[in-house]
N, CA, C and O atoms as a printed pandas DataFrame, in Angstrom:
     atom_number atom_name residue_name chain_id  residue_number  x_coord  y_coord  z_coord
0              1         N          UNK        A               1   -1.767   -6.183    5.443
1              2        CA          UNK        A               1   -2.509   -5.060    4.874
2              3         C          UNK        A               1   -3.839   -5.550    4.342
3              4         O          UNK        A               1   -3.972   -6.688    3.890
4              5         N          UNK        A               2   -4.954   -4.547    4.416
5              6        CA          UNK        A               2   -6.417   -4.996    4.401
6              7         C          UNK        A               2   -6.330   -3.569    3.597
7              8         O          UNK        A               2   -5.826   -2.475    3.851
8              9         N          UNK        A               3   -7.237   -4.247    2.255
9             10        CA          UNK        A               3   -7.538   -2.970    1.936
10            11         C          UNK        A               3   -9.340   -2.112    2.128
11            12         O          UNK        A               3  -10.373   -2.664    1.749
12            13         N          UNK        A               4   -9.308   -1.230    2.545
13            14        CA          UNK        A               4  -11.093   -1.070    3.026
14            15         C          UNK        A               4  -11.780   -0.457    1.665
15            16         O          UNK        A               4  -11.183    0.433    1.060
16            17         N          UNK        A               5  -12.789   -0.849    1.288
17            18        CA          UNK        A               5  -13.672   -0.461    0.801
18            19         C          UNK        A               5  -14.816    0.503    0.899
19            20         O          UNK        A               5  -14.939    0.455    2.123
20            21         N          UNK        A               6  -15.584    1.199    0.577
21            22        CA          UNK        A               6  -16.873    1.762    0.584
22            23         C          UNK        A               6  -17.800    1.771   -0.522
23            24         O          UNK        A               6  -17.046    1.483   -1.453
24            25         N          UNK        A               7  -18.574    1.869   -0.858
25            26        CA          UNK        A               7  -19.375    1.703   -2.418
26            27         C          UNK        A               7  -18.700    1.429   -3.139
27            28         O          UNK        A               7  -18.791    1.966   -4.243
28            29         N          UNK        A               8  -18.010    0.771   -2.969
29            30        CA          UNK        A               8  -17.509   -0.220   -4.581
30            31         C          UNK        A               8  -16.412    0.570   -4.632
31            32         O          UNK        A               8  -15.813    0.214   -5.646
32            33         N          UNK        A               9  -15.574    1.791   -3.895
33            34        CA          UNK        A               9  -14.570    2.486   -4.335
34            35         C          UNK        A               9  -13.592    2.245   -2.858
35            36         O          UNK        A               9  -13.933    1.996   -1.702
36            37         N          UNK        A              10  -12.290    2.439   -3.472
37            38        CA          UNK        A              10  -11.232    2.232   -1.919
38            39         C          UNK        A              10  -11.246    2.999   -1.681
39            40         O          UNK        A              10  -11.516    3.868   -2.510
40            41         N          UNK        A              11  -10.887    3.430    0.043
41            42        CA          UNK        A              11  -11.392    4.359    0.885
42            43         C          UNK        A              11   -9.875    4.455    1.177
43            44         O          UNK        A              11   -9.270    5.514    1.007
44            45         N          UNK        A              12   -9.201    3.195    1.673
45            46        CA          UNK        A              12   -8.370    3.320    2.702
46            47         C          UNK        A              12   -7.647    1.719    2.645
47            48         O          UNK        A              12   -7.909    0.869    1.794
48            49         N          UNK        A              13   -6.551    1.550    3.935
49            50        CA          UNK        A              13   -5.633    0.231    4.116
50            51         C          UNK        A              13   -5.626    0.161    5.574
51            52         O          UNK        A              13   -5.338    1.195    6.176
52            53         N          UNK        A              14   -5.844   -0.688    6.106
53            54        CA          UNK        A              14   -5.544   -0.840    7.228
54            55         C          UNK        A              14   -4.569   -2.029    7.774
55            56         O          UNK        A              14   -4.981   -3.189    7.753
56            57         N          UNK        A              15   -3.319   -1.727    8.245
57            58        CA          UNK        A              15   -2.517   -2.759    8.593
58            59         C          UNK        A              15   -2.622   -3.092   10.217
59            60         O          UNK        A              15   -3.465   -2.791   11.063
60            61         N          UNK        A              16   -1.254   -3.930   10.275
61            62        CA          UNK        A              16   -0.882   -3.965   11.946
62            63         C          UNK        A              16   -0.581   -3.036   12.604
63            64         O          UNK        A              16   -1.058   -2.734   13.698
64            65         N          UNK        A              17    0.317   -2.433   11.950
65            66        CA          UNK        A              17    0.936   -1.209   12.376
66            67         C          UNK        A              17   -0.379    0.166   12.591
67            68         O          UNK        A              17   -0.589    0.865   13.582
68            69         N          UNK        A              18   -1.053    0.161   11.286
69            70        CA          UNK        A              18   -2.115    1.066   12.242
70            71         C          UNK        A              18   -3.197    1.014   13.254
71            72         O          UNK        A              18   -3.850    1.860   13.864
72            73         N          UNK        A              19   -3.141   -0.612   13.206
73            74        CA          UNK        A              19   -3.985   -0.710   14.793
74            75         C          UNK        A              19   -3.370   -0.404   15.919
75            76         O          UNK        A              19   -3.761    0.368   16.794
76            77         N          UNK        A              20   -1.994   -1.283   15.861
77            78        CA          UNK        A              20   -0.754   -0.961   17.283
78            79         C          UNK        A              20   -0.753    0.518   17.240
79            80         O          UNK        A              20   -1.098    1.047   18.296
80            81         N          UNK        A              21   -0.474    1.235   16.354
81            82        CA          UNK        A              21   -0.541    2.583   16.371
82            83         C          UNK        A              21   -1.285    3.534   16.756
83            84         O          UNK        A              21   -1.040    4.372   17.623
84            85         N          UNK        A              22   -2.577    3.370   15.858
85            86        CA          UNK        A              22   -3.829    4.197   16.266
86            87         C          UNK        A              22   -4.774    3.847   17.410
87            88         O          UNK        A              22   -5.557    4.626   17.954
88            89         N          UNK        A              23   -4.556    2.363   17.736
89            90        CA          UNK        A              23   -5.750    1.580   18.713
90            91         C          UNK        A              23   -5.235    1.297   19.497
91            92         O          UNK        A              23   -5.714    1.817   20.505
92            93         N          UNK        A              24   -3.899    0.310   19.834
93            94        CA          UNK        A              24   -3.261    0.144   20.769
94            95         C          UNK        A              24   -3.020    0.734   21.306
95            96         O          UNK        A              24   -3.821    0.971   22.210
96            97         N          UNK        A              25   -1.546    1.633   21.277
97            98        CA          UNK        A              25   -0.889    2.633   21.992
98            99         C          UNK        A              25   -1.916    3.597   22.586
99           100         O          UNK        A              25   -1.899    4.111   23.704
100          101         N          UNK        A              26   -2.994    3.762   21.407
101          102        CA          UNK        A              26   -3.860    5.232   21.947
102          103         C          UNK        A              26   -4.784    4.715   23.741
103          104         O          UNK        A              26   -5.149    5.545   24.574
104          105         N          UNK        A              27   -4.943    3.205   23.876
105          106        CA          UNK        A              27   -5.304    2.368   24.842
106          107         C          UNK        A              27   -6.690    2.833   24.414
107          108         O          UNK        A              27   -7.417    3.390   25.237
108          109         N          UNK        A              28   -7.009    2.666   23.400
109          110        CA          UNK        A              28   -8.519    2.705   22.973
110          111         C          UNK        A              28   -8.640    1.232   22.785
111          112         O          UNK        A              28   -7.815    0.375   22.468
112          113         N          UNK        A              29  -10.111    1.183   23.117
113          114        CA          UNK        A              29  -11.050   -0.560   23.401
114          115         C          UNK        A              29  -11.577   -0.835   22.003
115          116         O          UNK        A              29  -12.611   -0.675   21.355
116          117         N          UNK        A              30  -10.182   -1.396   21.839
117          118        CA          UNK        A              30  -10.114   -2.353   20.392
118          119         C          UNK        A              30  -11.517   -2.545   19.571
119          120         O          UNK        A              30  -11.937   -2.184   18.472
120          121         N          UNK        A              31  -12.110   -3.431   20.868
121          122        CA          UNK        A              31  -13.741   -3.602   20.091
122          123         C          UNK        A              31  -14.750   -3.160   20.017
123          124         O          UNK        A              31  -15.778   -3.813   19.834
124          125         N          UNK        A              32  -14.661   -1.607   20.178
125          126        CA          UNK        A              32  -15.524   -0.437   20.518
126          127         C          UNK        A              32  -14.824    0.316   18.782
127          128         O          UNK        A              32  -15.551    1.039   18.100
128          129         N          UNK        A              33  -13.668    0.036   18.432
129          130        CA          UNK        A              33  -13.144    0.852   17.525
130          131         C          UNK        A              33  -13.264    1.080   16.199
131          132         O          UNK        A              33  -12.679    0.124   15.690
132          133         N          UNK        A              34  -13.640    1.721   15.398
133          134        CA          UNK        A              34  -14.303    1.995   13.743
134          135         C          UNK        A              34  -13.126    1.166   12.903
135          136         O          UNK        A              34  -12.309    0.769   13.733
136          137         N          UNK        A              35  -12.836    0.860   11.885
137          138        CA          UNK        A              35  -11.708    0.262   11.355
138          139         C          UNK        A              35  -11.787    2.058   10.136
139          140         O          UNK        A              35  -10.811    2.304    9.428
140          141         N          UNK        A              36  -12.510    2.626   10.135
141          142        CA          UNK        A              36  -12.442    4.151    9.781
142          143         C          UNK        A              36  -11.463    4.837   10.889
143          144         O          UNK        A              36  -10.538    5.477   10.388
144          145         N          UNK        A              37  -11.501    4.817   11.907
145          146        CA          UNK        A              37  -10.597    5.571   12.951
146          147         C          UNK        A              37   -8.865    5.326   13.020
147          148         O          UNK        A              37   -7.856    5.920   13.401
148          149         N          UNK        A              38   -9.284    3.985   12.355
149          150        CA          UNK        A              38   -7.621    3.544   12.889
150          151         C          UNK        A              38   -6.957    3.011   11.233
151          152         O          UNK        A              38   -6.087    2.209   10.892
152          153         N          UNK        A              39   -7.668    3.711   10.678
153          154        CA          UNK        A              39   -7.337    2.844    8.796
154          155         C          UNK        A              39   -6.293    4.178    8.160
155          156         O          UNK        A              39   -6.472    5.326    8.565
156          157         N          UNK        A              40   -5.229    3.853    7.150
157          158        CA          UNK        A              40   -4.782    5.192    6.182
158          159         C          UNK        A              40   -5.296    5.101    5.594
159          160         O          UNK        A              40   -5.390    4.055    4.952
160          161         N          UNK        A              41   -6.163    6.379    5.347
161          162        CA          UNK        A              41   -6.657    6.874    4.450
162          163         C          UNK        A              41   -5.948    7.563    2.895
163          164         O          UNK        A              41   -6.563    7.906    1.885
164          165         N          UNK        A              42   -5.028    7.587    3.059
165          166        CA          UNK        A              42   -3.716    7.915    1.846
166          167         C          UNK        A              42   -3.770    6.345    1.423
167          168         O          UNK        A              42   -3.717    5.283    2.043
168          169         N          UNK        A              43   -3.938    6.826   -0.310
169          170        CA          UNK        A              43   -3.707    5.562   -1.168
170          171         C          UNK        A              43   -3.257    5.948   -2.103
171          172         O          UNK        A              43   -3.492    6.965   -2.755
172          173         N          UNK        A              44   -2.301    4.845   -2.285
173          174        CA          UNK        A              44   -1.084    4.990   -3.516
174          175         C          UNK        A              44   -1.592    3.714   -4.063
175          176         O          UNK        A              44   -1.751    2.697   -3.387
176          177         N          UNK        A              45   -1.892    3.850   -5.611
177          178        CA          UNK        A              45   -2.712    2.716   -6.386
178          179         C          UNK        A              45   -1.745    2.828   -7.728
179          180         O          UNK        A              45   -1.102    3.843   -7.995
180          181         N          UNK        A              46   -1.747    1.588   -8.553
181          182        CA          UNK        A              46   -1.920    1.672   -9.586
182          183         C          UNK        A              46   -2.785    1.069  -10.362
183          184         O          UNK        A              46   -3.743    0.382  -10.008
184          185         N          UNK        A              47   -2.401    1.359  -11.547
185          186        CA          UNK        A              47   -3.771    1.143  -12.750
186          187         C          UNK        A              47   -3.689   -0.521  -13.464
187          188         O          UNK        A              47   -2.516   -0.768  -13.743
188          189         N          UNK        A              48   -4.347   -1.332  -13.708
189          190        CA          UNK        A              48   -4.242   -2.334  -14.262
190          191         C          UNK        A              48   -3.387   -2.361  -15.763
191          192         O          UNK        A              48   -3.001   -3.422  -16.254
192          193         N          UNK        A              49   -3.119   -0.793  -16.515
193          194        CA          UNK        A              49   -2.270   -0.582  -17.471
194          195         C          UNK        A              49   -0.968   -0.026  -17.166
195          196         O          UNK        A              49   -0.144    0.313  -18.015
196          197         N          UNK        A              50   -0.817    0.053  -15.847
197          198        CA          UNK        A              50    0.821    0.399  -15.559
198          199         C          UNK        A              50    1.755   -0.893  -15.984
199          200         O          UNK        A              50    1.418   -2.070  -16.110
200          201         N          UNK        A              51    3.077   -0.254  -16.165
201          202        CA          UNK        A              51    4.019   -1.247  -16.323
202          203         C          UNK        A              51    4.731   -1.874  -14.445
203          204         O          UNK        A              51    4.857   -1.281  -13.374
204          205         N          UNK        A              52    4.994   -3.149  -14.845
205          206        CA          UNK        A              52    5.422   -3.693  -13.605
206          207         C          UNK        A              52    6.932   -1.933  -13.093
207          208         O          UNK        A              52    7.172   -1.269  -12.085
208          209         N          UNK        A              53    7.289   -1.968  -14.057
209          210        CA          UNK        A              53    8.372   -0.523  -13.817
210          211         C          UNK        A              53    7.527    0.751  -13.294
211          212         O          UNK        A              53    8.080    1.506  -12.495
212          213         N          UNK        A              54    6.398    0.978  -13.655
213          214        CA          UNK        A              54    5.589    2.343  -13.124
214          215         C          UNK        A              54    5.228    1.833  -11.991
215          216         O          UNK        A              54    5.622    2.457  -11.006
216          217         N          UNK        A              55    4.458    0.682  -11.759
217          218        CA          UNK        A              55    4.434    0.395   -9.909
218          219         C          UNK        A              55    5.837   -0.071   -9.102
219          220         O          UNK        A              55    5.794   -0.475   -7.940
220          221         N          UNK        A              56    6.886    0.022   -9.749
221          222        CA          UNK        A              56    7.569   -0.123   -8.656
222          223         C          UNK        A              56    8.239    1.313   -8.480
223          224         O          UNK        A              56    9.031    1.497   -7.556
224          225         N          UNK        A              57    7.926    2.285   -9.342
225          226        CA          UNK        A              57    8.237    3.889   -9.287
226          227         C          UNK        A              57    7.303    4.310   -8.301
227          228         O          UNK        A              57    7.867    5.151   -7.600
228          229         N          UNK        A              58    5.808    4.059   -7.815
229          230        CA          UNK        A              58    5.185    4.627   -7.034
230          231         C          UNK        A              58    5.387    4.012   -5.872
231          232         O          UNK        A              58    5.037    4.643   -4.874
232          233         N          UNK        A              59    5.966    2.701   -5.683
233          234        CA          UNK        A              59    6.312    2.240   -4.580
234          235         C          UNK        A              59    7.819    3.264   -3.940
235          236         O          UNK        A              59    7.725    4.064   -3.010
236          237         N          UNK        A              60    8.483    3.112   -4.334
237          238        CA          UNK        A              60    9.841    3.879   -4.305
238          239         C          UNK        A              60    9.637    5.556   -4.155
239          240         O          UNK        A              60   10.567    6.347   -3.994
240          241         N          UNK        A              61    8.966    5.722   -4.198
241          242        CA          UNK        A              61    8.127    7.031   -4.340
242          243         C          UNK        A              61    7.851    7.239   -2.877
243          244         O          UNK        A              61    8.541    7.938   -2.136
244          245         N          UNK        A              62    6.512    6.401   -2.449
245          246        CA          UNK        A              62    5.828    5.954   -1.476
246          247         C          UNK        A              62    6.233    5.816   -0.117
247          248         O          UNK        A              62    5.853    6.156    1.003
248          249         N          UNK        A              63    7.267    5.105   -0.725
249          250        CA          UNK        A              63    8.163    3.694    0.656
250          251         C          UNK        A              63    6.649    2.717    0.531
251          252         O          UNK        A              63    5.714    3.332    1.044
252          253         N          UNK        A              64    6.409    1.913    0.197
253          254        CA          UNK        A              64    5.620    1.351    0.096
254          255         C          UNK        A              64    5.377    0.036   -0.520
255          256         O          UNK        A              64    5.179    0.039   -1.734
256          257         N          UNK        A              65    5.355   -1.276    0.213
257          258        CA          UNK        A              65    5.545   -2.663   -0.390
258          259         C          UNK        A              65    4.254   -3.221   -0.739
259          260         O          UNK        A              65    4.145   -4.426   -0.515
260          261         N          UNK        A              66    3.339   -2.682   -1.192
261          262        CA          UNK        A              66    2.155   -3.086   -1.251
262          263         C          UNK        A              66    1.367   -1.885   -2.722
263          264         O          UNK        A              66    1.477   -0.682   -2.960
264          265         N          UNK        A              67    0.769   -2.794   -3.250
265          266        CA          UNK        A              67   -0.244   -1.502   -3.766
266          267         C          UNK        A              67   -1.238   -1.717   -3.945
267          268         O          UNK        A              67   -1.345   -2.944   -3.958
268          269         N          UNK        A              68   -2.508   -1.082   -4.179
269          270        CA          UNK        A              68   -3.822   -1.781   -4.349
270          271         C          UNK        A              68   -3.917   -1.423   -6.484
271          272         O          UNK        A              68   -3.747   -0.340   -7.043
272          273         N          UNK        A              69   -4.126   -2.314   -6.909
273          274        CA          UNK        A              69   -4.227   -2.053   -8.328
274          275         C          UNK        A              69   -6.055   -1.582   -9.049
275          276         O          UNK        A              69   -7.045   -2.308   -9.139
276          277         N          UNK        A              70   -5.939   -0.638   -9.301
277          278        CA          UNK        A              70   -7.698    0.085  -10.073
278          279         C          UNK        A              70   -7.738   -0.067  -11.621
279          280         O          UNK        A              70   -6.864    0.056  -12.479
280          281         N          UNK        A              71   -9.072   -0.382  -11.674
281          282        CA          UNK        A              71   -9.874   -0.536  -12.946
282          283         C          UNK        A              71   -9.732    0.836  -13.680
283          284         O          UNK        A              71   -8.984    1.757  -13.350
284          285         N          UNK        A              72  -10.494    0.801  -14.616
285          286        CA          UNK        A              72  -10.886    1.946  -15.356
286          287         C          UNK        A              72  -12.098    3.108  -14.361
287          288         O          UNK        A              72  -12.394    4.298  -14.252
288          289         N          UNK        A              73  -12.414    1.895  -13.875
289          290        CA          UNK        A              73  -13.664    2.821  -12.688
290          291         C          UNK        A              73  -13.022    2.791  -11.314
291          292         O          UNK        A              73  -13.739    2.084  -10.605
292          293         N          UNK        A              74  -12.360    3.083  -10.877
293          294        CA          UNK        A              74  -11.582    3.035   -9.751
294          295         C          UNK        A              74  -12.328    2.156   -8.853
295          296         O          UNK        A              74  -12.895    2.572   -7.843
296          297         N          UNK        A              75  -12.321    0.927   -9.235
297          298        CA          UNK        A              75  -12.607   -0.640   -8.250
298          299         C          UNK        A              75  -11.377   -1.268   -8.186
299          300         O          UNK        A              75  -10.696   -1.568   -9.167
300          301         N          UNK        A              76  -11.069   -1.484   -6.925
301          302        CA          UNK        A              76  -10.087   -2.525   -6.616
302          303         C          UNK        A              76   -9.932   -4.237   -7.050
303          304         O          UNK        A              76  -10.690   -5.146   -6.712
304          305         N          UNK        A              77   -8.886   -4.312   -7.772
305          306        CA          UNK        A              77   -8.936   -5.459   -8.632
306          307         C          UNK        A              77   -7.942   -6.175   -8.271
307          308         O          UNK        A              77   -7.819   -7.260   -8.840
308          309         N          UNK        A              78   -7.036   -5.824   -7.322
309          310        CA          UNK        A              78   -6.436   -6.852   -6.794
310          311         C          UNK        A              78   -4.819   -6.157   -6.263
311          312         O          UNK        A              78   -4.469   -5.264   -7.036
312          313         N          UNK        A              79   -4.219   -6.308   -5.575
313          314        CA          UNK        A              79   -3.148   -5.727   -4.633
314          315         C          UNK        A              79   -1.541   -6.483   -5.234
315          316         O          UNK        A              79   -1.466   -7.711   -5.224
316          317         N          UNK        A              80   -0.652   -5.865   -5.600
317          318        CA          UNK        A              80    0.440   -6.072   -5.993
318          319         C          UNK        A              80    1.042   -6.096   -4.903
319          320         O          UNK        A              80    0.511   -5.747   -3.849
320          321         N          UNK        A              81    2.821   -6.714   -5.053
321          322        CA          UNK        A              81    3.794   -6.346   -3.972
322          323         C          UNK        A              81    4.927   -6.295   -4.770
323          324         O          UNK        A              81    4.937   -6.625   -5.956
324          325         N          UNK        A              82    6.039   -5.823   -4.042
325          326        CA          UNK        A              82    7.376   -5.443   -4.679
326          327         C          UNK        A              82    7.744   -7.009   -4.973
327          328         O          UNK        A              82    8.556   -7.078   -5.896
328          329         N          UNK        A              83    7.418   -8.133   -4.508
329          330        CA          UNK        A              83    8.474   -9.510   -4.798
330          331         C          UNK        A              83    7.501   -9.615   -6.032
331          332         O          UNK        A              83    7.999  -10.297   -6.928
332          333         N          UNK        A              84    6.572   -9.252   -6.246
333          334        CA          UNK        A              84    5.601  -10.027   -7.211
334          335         C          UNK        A              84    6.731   -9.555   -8.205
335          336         O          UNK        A              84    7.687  -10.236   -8.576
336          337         N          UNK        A              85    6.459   -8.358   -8.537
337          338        CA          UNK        A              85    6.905   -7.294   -9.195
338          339         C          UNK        A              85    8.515   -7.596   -9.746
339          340         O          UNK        A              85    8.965   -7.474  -10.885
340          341         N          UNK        A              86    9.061   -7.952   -8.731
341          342        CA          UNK        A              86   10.518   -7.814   -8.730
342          343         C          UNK        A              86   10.758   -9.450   -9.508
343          344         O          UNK        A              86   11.844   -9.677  -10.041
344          345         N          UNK        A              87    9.863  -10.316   -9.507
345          346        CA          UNK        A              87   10.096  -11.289  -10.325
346          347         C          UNK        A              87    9.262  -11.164  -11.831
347          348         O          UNK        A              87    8.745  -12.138  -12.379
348          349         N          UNK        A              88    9.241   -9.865  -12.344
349          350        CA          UNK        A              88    8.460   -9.786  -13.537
350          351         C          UNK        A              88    9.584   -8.792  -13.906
351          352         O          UNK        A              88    9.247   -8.318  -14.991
352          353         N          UNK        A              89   10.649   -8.302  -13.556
353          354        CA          UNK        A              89   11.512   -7.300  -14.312
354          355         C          UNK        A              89   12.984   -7.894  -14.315
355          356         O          UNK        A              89   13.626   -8.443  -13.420
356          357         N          UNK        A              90   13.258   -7.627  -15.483
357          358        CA          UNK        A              90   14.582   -7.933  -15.744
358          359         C          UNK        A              90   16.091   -7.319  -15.278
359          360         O          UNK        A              90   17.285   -7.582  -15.426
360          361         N          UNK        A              91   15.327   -6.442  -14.694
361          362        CA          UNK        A              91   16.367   -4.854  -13.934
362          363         C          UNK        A              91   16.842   -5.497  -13.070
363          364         O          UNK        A              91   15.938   -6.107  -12.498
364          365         N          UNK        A              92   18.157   -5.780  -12.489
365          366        CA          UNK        A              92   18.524   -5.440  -10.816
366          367         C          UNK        A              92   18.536   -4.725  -10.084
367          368         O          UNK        A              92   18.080   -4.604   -8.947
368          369         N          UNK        A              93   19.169   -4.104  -10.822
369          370        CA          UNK        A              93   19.373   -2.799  -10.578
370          371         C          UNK        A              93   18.038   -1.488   -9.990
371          372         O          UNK        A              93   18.105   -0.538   -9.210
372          373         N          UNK        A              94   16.911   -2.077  -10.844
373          374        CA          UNK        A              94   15.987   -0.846  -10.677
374          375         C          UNK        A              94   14.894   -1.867   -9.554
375          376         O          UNK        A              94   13.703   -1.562   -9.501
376          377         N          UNK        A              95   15.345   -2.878   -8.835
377          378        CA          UNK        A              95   14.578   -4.033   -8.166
378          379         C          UNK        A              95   15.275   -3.272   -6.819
379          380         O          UNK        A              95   14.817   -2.790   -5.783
380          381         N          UNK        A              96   16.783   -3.443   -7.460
381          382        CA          UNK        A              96   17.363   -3.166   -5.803
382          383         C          UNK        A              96   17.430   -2.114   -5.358
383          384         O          UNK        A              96   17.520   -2.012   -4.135
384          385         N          UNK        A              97   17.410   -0.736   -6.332
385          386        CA          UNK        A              97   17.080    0.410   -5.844
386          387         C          UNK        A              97   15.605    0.855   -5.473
387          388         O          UNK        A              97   15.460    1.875   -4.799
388          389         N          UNK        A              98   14.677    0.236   -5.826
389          390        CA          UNK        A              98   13.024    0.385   -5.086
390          391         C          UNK        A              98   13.094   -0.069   -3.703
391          392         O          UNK        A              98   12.783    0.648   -2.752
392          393         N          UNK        A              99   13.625   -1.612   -3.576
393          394        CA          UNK        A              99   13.471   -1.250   -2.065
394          395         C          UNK        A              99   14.721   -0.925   -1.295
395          396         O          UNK        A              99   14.418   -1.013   -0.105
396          397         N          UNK        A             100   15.782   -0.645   -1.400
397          398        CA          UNK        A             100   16.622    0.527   -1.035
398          399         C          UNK        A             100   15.940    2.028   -0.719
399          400         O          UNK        A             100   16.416    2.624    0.247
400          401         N          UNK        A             101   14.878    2.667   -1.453
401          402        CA          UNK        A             101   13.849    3.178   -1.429
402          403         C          UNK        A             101   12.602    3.119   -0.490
403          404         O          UNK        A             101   12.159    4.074    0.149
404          405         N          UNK        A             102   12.208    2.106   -0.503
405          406        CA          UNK        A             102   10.859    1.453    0.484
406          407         C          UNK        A             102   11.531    1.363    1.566
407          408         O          UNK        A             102   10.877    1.420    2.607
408          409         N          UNK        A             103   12.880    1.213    1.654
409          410        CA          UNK        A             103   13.181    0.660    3.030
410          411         C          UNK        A             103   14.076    2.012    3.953
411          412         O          UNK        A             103   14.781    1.966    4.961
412          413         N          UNK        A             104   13.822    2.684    3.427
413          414        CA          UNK        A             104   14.831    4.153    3.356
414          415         C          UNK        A             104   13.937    4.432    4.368
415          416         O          UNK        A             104   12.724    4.290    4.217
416          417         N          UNK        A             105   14.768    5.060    6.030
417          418        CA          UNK        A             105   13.585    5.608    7.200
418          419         C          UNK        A             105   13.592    7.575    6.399
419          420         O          UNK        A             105   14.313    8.418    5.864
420          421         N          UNK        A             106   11.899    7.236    6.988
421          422        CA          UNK        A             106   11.244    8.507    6.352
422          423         C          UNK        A             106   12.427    9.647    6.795
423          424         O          UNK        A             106   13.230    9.561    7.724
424          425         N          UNK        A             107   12.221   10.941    5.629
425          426        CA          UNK        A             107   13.005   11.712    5.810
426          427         C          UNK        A             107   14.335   11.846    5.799
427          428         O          UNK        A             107   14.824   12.813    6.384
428          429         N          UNK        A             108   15.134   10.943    5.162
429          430        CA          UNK        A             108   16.713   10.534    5.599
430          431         C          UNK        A             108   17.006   11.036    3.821
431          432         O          UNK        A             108   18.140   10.987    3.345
């Protein structure tokens, strides 16, 4: 995961999966291609004052192993993950039900 930028504010993420997805499969010429065309534009962030427990609620939320973390001015300050996370809480329980969660196929 790449997270994209624009004036100093996040726009978007672009992984593997949305290139194979949006660029590949579509048999569009990779190096002709915008990283705008083939990026999600849906962002699930948290705040540099969330608790390690509130980002792993928006992950679980989400399905989502990644997050991009924002300032007070919505600048990207640096990207969390569920292992980070999951070694900063004392829960098992609420570790093993997030990604039980994240890992849950959409809609089920």
């Amino acid at each position: 995961s790449l997270p994209v930028v624009g004036d100093k504010q996040l726009v978007g993420f672009i992984t593997d999966r949305d290139i194979v997805v949006r660029c590949v499969a579509r048999d569009s010429h990779a190096p002709d291609t915008r990283v705008r065309d083939v990026m999600t534009p849906e962002i699930y962030f948290c705040t540099e004052e969330q608790s390690p427990r509130e980002a792993m609620d928006i992950m679980a939320k989400h399905q989502v192993q990644r997050l991009p973390v924002l300032d007070d001015n919505d600048r990207l300050t640096g990207i969390v993950t569920l292992g980070q996370l999951a070694e900063q809480i004392s829960e098992p329980e609420k570790v093993c039900d997030t990604i039980k969660s994240v890992r849950e196929p959409v809609g089920a």
